[in-house]
PDB file of N, H, CA, C and O in Angstrom:
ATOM      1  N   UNK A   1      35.165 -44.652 -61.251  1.00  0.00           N
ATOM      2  CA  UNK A   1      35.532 -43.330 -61.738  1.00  0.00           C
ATOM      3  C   UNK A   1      34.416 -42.732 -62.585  1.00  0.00           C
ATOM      4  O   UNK A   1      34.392 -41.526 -62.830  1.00  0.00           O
ATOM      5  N   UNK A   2      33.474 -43.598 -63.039  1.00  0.00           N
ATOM      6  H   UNK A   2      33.494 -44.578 -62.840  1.00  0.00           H
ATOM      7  CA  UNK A   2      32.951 -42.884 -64.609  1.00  0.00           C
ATOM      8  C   UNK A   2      31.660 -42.592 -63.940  1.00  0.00           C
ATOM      9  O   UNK A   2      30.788 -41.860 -64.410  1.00  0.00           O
ATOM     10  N   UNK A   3      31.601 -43.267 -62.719  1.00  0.00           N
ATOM     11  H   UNK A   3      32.309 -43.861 -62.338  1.00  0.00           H
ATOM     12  CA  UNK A   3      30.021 -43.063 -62.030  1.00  0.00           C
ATOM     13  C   UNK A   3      30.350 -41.929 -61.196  1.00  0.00           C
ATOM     14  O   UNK A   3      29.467 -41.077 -61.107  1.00  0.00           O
ATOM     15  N   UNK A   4      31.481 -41.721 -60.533  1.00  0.00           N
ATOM     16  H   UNK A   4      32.199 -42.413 -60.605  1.00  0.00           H
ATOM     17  CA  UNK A   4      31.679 -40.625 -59.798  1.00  0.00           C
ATOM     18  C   UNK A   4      31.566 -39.309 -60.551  1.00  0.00           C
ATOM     19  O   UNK A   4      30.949 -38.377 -60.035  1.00  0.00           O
ATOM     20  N   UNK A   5      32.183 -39.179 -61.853  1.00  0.00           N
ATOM     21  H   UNK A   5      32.684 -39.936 -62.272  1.00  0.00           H
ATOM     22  CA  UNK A   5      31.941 -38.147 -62.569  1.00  0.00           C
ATOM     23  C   UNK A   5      30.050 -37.889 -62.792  1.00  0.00           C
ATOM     24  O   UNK A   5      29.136 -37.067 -62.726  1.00  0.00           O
ATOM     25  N   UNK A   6      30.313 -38.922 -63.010  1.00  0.00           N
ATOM     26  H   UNK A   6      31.055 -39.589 -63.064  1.00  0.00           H
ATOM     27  CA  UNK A   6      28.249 -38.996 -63.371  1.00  0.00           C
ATOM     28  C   UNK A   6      27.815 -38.213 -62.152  1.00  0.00           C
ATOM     29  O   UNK A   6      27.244 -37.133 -62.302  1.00  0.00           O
ATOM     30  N   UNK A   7      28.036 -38.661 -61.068  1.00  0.00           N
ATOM     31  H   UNK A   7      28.500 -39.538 -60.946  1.00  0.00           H
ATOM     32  CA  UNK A   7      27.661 -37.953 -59.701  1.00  0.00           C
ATOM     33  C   UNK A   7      27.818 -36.057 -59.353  1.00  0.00           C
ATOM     34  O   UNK A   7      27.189 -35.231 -58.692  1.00  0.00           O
ATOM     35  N   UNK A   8      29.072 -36.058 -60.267  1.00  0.00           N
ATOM     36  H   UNK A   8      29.584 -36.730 -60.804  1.00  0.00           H
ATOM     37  CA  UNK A   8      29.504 -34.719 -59.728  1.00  0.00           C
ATOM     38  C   UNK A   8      28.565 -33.942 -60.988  1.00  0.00           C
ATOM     39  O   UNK A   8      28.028 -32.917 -60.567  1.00  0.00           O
ATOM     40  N   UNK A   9      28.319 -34.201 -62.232  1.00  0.00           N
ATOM     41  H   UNK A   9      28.756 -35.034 -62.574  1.00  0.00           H
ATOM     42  CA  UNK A   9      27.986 -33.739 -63.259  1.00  0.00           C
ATOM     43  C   UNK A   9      26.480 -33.289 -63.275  1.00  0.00           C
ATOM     44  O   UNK A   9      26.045 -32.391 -63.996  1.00  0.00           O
ATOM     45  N   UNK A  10      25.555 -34.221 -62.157  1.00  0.00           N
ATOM     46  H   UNK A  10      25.909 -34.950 -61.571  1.00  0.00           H
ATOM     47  CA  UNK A  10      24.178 -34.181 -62.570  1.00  0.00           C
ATOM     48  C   UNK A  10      23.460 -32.950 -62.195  1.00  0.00           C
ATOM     49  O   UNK A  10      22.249 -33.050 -62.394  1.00  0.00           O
ATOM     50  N   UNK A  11      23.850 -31.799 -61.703  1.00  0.00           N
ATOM     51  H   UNK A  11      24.833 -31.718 -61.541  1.00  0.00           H
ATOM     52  CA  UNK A  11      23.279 -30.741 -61.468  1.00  0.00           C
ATOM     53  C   UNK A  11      23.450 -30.104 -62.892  1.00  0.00           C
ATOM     54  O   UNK A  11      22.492 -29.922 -63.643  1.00  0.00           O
ATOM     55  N   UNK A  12      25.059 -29.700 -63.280  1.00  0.00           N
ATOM     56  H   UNK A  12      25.837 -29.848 -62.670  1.00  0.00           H
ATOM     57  CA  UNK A  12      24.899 -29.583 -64.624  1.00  0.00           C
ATOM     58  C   UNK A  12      24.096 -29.776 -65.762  1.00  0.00           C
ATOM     59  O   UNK A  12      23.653 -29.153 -66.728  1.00  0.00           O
ATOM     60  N   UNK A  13      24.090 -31.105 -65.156  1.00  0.00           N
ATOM     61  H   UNK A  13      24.450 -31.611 -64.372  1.00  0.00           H
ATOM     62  CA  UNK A  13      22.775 -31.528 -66.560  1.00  0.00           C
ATOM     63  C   UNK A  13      21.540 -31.298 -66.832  1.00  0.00           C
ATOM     64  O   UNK A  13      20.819 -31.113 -67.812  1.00  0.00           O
ATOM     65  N   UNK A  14      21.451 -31.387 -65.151  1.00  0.00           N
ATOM     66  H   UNK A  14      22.036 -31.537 -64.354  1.00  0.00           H
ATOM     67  CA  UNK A  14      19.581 -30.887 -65.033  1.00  0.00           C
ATOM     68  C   UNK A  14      19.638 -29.361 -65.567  1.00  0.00           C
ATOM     69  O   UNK A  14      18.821 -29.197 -66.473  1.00  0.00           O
ATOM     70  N   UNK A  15      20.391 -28.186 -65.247  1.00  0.00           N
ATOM     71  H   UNK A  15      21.055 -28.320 -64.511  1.00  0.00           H
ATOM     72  CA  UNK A  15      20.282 -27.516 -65.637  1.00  0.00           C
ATOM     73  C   UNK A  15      20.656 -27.128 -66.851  1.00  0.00           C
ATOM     74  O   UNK A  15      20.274 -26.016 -67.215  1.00  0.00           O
ATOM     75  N   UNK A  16      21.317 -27.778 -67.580  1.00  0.00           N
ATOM     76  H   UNK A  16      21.627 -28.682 -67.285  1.00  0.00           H
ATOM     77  CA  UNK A  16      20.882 -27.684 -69.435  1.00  0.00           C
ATOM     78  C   UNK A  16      19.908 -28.253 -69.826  1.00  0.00           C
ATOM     79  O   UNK A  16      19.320 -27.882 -70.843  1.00  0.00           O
ATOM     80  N   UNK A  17      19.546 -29.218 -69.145  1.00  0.00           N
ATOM     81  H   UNK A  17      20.023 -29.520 -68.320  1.00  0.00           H
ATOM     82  CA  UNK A  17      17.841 -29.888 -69.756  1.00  0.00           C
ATOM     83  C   UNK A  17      16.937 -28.920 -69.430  1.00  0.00           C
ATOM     84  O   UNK A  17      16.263 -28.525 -70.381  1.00  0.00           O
ATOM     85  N   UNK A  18      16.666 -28.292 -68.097  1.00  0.00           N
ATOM     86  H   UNK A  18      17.214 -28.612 -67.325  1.00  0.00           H
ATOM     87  CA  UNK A  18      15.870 -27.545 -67.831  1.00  0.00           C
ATOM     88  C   UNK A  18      15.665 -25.523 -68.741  1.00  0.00           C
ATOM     89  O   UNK A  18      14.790 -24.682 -68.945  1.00  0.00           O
ATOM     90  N   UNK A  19      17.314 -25.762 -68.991  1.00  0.00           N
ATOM     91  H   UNK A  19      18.025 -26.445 -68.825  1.00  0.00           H
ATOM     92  CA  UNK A  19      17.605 -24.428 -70.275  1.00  0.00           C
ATOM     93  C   UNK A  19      17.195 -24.759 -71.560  1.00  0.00           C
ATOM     94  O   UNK A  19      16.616 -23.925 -72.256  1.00  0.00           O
ATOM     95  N   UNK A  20      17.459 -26.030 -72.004  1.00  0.00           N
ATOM     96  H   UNK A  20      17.929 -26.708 -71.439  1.00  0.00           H
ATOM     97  CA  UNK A  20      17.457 -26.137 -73.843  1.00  0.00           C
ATOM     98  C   UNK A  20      16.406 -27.080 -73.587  1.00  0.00           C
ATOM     99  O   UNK A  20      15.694 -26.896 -74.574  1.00  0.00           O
ATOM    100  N   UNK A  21      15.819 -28.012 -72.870  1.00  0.00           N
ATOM    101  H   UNK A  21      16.398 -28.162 -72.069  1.00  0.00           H
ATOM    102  CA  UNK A  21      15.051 -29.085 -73.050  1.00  0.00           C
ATOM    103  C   UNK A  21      15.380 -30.355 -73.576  1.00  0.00           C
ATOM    104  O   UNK A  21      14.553 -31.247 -73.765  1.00  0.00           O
ATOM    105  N   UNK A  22      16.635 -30.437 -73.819  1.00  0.00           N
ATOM    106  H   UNK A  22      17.307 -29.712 -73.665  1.00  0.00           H
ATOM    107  CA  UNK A  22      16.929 -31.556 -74.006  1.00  0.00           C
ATOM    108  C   UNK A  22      17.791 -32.303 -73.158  1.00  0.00           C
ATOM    109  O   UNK A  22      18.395 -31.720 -72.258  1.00  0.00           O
ATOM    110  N   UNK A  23      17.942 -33.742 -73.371  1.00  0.00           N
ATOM    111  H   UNK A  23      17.452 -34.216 -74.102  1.00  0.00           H
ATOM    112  CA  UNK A  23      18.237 -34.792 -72.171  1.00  0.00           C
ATOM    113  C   UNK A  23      20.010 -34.658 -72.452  1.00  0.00           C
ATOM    114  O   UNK A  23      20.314 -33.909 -73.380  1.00  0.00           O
ATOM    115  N   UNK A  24      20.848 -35.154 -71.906  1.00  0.00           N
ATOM    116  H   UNK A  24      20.601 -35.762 -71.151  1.00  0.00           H
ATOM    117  CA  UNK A  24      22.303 -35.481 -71.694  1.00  0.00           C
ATOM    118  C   UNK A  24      22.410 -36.783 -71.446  1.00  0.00           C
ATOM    119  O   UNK A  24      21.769 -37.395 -70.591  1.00  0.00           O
ATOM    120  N   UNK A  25      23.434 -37.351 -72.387  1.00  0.00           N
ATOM    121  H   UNK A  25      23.954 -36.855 -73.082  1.00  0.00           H
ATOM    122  CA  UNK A  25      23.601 -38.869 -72.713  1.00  0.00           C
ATOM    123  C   UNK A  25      25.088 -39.149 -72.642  1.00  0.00           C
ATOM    124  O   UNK A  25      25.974 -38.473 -73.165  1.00  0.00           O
ATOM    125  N   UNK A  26      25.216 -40.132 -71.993  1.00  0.00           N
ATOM    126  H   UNK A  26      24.496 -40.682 -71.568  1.00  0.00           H
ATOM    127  CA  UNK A  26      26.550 -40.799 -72.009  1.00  0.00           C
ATOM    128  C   UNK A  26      27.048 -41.669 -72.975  1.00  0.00           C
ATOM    129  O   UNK A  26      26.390 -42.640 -73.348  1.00  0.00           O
ATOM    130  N   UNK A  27      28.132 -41.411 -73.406  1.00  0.00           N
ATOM    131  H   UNK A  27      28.667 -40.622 -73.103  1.00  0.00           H
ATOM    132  CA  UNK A  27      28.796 -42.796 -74.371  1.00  0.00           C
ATOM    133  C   UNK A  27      29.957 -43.139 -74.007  1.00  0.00           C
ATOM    134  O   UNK A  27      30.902 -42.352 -73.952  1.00  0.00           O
ATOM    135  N   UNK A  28      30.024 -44.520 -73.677  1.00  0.00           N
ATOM    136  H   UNK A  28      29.256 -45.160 -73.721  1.00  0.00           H
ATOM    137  CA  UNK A  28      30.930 -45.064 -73.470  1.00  0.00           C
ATOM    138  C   UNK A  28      31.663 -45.594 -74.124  1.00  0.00           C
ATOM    139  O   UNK A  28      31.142 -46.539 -74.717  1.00  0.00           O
ATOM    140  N   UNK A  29      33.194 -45.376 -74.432  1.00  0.00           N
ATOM    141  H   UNK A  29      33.616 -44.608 -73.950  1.00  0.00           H
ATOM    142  CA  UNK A  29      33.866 -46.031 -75.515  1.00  0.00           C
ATOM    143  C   UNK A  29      35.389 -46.830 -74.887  1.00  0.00           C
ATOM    144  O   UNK A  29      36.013 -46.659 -73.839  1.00  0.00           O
ATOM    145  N   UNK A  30      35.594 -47.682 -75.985  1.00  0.00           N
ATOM    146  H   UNK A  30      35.087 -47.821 -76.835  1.00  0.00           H
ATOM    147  CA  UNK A  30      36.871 -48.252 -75.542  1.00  0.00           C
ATOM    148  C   UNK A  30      38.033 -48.504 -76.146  1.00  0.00           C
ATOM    149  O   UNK A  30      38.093 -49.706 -76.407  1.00  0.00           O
ATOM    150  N   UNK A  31      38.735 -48.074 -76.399  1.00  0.00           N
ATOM    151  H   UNK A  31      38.687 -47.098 -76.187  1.00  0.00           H
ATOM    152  CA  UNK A  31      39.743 -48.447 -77.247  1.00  0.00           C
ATOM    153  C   UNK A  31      40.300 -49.763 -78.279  1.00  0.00           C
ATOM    154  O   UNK A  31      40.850 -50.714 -77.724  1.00  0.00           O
ATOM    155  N   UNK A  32      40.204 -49.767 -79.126  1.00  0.00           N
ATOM    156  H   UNK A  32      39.757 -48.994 -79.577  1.00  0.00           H
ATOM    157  CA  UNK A  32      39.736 -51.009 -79.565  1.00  0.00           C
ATOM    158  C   UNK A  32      41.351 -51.255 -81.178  1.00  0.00           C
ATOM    159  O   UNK A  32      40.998 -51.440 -82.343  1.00  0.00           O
ATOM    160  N   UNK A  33      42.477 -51.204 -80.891  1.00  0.00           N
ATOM    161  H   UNK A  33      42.763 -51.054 -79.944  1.00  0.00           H
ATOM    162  CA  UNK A  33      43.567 -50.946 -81.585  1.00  0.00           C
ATOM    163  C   UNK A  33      43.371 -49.700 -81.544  1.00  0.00           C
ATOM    164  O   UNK A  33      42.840 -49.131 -80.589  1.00  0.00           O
ATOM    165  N   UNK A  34      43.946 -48.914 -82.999  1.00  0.00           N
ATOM    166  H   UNK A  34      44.377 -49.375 -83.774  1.00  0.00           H
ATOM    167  CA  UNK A  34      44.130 -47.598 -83.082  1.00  0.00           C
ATOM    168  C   UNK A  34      42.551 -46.861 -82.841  1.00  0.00           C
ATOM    169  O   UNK A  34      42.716 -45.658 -82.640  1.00  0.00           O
ATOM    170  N   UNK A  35      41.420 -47.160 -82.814  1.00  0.00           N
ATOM    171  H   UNK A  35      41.286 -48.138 -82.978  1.00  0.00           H
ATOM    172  CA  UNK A  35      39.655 -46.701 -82.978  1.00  0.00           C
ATOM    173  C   UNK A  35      39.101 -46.850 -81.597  1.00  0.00           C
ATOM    174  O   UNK A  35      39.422 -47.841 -80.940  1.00  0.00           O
ATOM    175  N   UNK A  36      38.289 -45.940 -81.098  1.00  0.00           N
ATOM    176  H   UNK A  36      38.028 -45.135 -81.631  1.00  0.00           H
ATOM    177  CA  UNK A  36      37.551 -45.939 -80.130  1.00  0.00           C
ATOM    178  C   UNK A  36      36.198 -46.803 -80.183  1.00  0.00           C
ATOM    179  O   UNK A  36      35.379 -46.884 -81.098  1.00  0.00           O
ATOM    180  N   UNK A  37      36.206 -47.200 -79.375  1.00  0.00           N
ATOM    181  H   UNK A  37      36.871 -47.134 -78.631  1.00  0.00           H
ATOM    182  CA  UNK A  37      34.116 -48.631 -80.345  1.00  0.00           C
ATOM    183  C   UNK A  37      33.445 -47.971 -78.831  1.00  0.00           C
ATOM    184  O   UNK A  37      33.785 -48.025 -77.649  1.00  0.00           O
ATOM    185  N   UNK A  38      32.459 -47.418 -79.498  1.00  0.00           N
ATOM    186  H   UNK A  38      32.183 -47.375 -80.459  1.00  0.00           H
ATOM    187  CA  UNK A  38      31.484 -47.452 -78.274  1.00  0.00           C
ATOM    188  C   UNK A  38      30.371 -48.230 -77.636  1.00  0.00           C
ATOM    189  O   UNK A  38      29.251 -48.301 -78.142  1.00  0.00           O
ATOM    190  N   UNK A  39      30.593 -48.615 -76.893  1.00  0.00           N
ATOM    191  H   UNK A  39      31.503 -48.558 -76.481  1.00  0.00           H
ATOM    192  CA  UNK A  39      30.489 -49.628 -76.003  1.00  0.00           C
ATOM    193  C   UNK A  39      28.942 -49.745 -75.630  1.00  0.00           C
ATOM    194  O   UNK A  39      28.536 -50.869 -75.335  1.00  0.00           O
ATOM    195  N   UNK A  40      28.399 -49.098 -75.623  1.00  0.00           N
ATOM    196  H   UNK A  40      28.729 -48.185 -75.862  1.00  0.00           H
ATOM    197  CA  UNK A  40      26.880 -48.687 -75.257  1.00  0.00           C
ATOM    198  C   UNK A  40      26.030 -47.984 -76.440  1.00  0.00           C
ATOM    199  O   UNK A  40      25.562 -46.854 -76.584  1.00  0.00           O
ATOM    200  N   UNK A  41      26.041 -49.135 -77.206  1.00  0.00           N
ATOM    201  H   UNK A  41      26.421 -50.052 -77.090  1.00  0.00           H
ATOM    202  CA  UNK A  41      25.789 -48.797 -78.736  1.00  0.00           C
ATOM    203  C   UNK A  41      24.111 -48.492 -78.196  1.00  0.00           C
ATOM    204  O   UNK A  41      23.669 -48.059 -79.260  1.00  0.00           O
ATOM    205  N   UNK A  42      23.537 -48.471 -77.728  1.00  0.00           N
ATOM    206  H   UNK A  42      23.896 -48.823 -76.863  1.00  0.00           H
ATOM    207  CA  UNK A  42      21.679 -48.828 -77.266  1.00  0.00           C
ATOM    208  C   UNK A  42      21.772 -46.676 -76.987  1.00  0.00           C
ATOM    209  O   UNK A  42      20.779 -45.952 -77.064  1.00  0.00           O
ATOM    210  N   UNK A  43      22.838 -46.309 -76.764  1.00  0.00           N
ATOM    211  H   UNK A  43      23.644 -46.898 -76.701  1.00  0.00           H
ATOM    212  CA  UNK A  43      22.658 -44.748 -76.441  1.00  0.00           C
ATOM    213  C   UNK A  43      22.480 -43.775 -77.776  1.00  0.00           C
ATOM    214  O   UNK A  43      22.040 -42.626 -77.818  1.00  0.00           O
ATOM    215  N   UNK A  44      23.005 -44.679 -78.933  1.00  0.00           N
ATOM    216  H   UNK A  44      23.363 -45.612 -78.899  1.00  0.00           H
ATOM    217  CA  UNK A  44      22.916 -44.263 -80.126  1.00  0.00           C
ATOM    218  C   UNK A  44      21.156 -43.646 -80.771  1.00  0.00           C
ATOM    219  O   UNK A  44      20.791 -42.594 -81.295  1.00  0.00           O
ATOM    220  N   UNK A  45      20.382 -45.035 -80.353  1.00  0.00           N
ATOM    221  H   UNK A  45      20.679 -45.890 -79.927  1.00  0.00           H
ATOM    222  CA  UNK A  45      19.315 -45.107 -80.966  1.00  0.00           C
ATOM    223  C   UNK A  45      18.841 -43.869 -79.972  1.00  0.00           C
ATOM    224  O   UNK A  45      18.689 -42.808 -80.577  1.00  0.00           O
ATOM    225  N   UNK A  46      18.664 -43.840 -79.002  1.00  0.00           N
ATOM    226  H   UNK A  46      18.788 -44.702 -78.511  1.00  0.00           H
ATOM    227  CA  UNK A  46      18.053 -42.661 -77.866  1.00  0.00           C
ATOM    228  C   UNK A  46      18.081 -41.350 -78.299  1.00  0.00           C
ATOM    229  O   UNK A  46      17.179 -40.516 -78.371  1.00  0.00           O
ATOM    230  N   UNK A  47      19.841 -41.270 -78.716  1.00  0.00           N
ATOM    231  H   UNK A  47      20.573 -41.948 -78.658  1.00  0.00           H
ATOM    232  CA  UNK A  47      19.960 -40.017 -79.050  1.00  0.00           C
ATOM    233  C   UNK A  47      19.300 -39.103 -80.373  1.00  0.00           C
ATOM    234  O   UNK A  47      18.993 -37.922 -80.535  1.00  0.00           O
ATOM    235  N   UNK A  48      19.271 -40.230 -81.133  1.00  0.00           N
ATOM    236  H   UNK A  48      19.520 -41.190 -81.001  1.00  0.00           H
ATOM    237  CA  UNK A  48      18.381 -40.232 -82.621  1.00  0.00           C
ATOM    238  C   UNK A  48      16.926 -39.640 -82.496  1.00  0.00           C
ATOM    239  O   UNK A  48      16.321 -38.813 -83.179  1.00  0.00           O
ATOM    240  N   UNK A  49      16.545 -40.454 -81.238  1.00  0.00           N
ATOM    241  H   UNK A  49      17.037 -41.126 -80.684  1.00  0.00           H
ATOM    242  CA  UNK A  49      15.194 -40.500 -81.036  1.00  0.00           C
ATOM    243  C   UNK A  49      14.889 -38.978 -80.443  1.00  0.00           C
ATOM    244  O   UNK A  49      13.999 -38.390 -81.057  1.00  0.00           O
ATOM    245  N   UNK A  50      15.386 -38.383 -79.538  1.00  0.00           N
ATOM    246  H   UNK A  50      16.110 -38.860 -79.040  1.00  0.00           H
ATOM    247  CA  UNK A  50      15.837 -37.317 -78.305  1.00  0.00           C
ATOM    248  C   UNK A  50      15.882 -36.226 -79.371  1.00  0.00           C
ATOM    249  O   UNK A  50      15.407 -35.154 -78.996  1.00  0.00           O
ATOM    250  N   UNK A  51      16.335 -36.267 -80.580  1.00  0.00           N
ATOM    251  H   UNK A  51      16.721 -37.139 -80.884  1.00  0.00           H
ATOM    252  CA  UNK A  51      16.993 -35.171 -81.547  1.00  0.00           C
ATOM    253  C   UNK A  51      15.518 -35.046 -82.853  1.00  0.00           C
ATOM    254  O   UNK A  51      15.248 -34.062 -83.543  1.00  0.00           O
ATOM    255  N   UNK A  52      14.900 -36.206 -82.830  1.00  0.00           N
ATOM    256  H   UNK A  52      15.119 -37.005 -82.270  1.00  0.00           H
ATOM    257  CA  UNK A  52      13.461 -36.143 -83.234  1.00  0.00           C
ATOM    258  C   UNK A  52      12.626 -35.234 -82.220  1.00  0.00           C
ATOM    259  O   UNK A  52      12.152 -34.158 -82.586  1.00  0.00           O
ATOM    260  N   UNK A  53      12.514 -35.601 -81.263  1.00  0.00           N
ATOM    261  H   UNK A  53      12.899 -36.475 -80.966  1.00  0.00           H
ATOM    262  CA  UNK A  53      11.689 -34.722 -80.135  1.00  0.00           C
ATOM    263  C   UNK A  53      11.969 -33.904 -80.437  1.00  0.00           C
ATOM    264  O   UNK A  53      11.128 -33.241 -81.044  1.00  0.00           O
ATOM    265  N   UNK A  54      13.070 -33.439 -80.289  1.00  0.00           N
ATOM    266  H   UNK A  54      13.754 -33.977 -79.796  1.00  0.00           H
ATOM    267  CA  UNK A  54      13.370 -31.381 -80.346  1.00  0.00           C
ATOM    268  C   UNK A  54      12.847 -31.318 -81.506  1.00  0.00           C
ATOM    269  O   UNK A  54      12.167 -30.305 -81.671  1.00  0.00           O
ATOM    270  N   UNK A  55      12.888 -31.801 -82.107  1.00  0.00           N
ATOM    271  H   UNK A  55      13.440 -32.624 -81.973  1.00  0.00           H
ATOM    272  CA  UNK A  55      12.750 -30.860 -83.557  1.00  0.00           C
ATOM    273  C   UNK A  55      11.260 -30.581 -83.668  1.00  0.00           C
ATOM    274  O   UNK A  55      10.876 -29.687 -84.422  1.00  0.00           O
ATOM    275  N   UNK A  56      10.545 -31.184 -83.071  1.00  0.00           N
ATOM    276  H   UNK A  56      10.857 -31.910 -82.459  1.00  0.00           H
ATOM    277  CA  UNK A  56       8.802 -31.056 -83.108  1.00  0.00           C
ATOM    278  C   UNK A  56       8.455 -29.606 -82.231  1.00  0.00           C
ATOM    279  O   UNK A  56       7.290 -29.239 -82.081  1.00  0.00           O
TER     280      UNK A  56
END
Protein backbone atom coordinates (compact mmCIF):
# COMPACT_ATOMS: atom_id res chain seq x y z
CA UNK A 1 0.00 0.00 0.00
CA UNK A 2 2.60 2.66 1.13
CA UNK A 3 4.72 1.98 -2.08
CA UNK A 4 1.74 2.21 -4.24
CA UNK A 5 0.93 5.59 -2.89
CA UNK A 6 4.68 6.43 -3.36
CA UNK A 7 4.00 5.44 -7.03
CA UNK A 8 0.93 7.47 -7.61
CA UNK A 9 2.49 10.59 -5.73
CA UNK A 10 5.87 10.98 -7.63
CA UNK A 11 4.87 13.36 -10.31
CA UNK A 12 3.55 15.51 -7.56
CA UNK A 13 6.66 15.64 -6.03
CA UNK A 14 8.84 16.25 -8.82
CA UNK A 15 6.82 19.04 -9.43
CA UNK A 16 7.12 20.78 -6.01
CA UNK A 17 10.82 20.10 -6.06
CA UNK A 18 11.10 21.49 -9.39
CA UNK A 19 8.65 24.76 -7.98
CA UNK A 20 10.25 25.38 -4.41
CA UNK A 21 13.53 23.33 -4.81
CA UNK A 22 13.21 21.35 -2.26
CA UNK A 23 13.18 17.42 -1.90
CA UNK A 24 9.87 15.43 -0.38
CA UNK A 25 10.48 12.93 2.37
CA UNK A 26 8.66 10.17 3.77
CA UNK A 27 8.08 9.21 7.42
CA UNK A 28 7.08 6.31 8.48
CA UNK A 29 5.37 5.80 11.72
CA UNK A 30 3.78 3.18 13.86
CA UNK A 31 1.70 3.11 16.49
CA UNK A 32 3.33 2.35 19.44
CA UNK A 33 0.36 2.37 22.60
CA UNK A 34 -1.36 5.66 22.67
CA UNK A 35 2.11 7.61 20.42
CA UNK A 36 3.03 7.29 16.94
CA UNK A 37 7.28 6.28 16.85
CA UNK A 38 8.63 6.86 13.61
CA UNK A 39 10.04 4.21 12.26
CA UNK A 40 12.60 5.60 9.81
CA UNK A 41 14.28 7.71 12.27
CA UNK A 42 17.57 8.09 9.43
CA UNK A 43 14.71 10.58 7.47
CA UNK A 44 14.98 12.88 10.39
CA UNK A 45 18.66 13.72 9.98
CA UNK A 46 18.04 14.34 5.93
CA UNK A 47 15.41 16.51 6.57
CA UNK A 48 17.58 18.73 8.95
CA UNK A 49 20.16 18.59 6.49
CA UNK A 50 17.62 19.44 3.20
CA UNK A 51 16.27 22.55 5.43
CA UNK A 52 20.11 23.72 5.80
CA UNK A 53 20.40 23.69 1.97
CA UNK A 54 17.46 25.95 1.44
CA UNK A 55 18.39 28.28 3.60
CA UNK A 56 21.82 29.03 1.73
Amino acid sequence: QIFKEKGLQQETHEKFTKEYGGKVFYIYSSKSGDKKVIMNKEVIGEILQEIENLKR
